[in-house]
N, C-alpha and C positions, 0 to 999 in steps of 0.2 A: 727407814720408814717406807711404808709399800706406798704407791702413789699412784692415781687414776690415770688413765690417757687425759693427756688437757683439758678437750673438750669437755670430758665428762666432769672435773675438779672445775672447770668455771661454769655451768648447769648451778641452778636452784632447783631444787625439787621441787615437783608438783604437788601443791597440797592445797587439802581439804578443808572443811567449819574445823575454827578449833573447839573442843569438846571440852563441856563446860562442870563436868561431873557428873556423877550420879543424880538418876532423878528429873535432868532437864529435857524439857519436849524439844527436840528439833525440829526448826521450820530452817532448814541452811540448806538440804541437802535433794532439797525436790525428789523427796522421796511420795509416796503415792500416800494419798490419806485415805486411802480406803485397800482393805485385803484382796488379794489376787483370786482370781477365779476359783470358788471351791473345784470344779474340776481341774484346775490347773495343780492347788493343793494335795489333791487325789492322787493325780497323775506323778507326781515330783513322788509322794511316799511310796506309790506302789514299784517305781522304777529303783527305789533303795535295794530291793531284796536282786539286783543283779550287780549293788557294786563290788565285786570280782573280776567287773571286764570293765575294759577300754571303754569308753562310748565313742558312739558312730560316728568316726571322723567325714562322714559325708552329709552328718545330720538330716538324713533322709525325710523321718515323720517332722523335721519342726521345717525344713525348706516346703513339704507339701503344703501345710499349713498355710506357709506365708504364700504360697503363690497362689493357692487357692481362692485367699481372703481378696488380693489386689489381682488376679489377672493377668501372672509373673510365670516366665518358663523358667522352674524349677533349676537349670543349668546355670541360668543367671545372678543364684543366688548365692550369696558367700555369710554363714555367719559365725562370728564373734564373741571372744569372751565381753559381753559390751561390745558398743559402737566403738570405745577408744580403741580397744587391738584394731579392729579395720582402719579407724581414722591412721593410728600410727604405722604400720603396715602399708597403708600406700604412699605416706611422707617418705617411707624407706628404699621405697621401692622406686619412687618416681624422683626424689629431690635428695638432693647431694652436696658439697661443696663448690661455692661458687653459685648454684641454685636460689633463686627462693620461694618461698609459699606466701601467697598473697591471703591475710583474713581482711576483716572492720575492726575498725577501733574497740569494739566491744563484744566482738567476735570467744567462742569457745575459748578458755585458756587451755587448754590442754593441748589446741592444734599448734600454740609457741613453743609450749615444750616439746611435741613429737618434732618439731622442725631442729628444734635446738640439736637432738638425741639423732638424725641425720645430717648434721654439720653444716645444716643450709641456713637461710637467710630469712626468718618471719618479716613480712611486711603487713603495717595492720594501715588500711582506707580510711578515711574519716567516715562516721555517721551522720546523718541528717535526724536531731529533736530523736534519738537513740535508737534510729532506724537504718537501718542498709541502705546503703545508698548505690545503686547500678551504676551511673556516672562516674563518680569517685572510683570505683574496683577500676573499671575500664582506664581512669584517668593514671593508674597508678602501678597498669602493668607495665612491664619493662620486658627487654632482649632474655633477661633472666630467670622470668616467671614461668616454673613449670606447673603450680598449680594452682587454682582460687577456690578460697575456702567459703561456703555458705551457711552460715545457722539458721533455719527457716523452719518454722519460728527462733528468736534470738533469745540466746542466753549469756548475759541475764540480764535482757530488758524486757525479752517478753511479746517485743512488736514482732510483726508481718509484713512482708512483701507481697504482691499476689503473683503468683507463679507467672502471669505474661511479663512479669519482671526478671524472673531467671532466666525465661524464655531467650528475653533481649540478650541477656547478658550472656550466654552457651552463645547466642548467634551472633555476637560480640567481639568473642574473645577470639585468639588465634587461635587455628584449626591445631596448633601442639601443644596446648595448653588443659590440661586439665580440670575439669570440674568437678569438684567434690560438694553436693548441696547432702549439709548435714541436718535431717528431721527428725532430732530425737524426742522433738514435743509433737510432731504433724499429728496424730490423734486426736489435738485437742483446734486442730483448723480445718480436719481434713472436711469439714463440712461448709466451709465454705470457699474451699483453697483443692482445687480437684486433682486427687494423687497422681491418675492417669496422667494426666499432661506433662507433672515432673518427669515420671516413670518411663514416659516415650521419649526423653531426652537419651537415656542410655541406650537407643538403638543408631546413636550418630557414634559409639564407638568411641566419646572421650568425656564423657559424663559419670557419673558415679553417686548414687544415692544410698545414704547410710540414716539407719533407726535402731529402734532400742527398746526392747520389753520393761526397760528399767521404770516407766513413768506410766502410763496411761494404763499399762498392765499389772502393774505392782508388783514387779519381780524386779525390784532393782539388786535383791541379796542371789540371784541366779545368775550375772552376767550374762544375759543373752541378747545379742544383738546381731542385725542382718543387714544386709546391703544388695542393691540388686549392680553389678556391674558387667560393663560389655566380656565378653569371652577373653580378648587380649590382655585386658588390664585385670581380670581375673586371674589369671594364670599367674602372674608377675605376682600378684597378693600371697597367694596360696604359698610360695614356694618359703615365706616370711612369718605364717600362721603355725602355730604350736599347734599339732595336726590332732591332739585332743585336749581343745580348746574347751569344750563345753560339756561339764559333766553329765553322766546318765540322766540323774533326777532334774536339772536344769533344762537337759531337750526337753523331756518330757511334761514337765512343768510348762515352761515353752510352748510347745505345739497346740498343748488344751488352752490355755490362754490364748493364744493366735485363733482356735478355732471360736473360742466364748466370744464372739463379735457383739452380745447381747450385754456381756456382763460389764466388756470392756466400755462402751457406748453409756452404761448406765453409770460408770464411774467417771468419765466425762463429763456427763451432766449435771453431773453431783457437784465435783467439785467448782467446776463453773461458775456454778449457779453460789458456793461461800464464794470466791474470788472474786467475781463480783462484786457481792454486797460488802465486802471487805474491804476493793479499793474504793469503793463509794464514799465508804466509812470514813477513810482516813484521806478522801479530797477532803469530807467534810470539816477534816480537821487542821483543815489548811495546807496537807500533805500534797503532793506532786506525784500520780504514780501515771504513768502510761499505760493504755490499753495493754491487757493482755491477750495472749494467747496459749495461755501453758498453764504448767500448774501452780505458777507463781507469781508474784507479784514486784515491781522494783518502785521502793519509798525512798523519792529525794524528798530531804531537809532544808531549811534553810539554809545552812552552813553545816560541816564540817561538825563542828563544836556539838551543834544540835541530836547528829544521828550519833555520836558519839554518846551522847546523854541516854537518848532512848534505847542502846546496845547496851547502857549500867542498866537501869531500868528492869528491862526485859532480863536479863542475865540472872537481877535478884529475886525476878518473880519464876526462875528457874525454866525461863523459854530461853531460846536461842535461834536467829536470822542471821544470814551471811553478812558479813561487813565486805564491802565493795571497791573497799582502797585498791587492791592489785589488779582491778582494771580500769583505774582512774579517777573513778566516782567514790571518793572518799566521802560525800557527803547523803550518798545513799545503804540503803538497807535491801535485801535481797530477801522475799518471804515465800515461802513452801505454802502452801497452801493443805492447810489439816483440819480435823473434823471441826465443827462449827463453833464448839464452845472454846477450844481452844484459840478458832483468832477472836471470839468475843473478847477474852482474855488477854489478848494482845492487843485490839485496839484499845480497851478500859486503861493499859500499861502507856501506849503510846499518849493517849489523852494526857495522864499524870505526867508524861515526862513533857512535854509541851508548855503545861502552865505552869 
């Protein structure tokens, strides 16, 4: 029998909504309820008629783009199939055996497993009412800690810190400690949560901000994601990056999206504006959800038994929401936020499984 290296034979795989069949709407996967930029669509088909070549491992038009949009020297940008390559990429790069990476309790799953996949030591902080708590990180680094993880906004609760909170915490933490603050929702705070201040973090040389066209852009099936990091700890990334990460139609898709500032903003608003009237709905109904800030929404239960109930429910009315057991909260539902008539549909499902 052929057999893994250990580490890898004691690993769980990282996984995704289980998929429910043909036919069902997903709300599991914070996918974007509305279609990506027609120029971004434009842009992705007309870059087809060159795939015979590489694409441009320097991603030249989609780093202009992003620096453009925030106010970013182009040098400082590293992007991504997705934000996961970079997230995992600098767990490899920076943390080790012996190491570990500090998230929250409720922190991204996928930053335990890139830790697991470099043999280091996942530590998750407690949250405060399912919010990051600055305190706690601080209270729970160790001699060990080479890096602290930040989902800002959090997934998948949804809540905000306000950036004088990460503030604290970069001027916190030990000067060899890294900071990774992951924004793969900030599109949907950046108006009240101001990027600049994150973004002047990475000129202290041990900060690291990571995003992601997957969400506010609706290209989550293009993998494109970007990060602005200091020069040193760029270098050390790069050497770890599949050097053509990001397909042709993908940049270019990409870059028209980054540049539609109009379109993307309008799809913000949109979806907002059902998220909203959705968790409104289902306080109404005696539901527990927390402020959001993304494109989604997180429904605690009474119990256990309850969100279980409304996960048969929902399943037979052929929607589908994340169940939330494999980070604790077995007694909550994790909802994507999709055009209006389909969460009509899901609270009208929710109602009936309640009474």
């Amino acid at each position: 029998m052929i057999r893994p290296v250990p580490y890898v034979g004691a690993m769980g795989a990282y996984t995704l909504a289980d998929p429910n069949g043909a036919g069902t709407i997903s709300l599991a996967q914070n996918e974007s309820a509305f279609p990506a930029s027609p120029a971004a669509v434009a842009a992705g088909q007309a870059a087809l008629a060159d795939l015979a070549l590489y694409p441009d491992p320097e991603w030249a038009e989609m780093r202009s783009a992003i620096a453009k949009v925030h106010g970013l020297d182009p040098a400082r940008i590293l992007c991504g199939a997705g934000s996961m390559e970079l997230i995992g990429c600098l767990i490899r790069a920076f943390a080790g055996p012996g190491d570990q990476a500090l998230g929250t309790q409720y922190g991204y799953a996928f930053v335990a497993s890139a830790t697991a996949q470099a043999q280091a030591e996942y530590v998750a902080a407690p949250e405060v009412d399912l919010t990051v708590s600055v305190d706690a990180l601080l209270a729970a680094v160790t001699p060990a800690t080479r890096i602290v993880f930040v989902c800002n906004p959090g997934n998948p609760t949804g809540t905000l810190i306000p950036n004088d909170e990460i503030v604290r915490l970069r001027s916190d933490l030990p000067g060899d400690t890294l900071l990774v603050v992951d924004q793969a929702y900030a599109e949907f705070a950046d108006a009240t949560n101001d990027p600049a201040q994150i973004f002047a973090l990475v000129d202290r040389g041990d900060t690291v901000i990571t995003r992601t066209c997957s969400k506010a852009y609706g290209l989550a099936g293009a993998r494109a994601g970007w990060g602005c990091f200091p020069s040193e700890i760029s270098g050390e990334v790069r050497k770890l990056l599949n050097p053509n990460n990001i397909s042709i139609a993908s940049q270019a898709a990409a870059a028209a999206a980054i540049r539609d500032q109009a379109h993307m903003r309008n799809v913000v608003a949109r979806t907002a504006e059902i998220r909203d009237r959705f968790a409104q709905e289902c306080r109404e109904l005696g539901l527990s959800v927390p402020e959001s800030h993304t494109n989604f929404v997180l429904i605690r239960f009474a119990s256990t038994a309850q969100a279980q109930r409304a996960d048969t429910a929902l399943r037979a009315e052929g929607l589908m929401m994340r169940g939330m057991g494999g980070y604790g909260l077995s007694d909550c539902l994790r909802a994507t936020i999709c055009a209006r008539e389909v969460m009509d549909k899901a609270r009208d499902i929710l109602k009936g499984a309640l009474t």
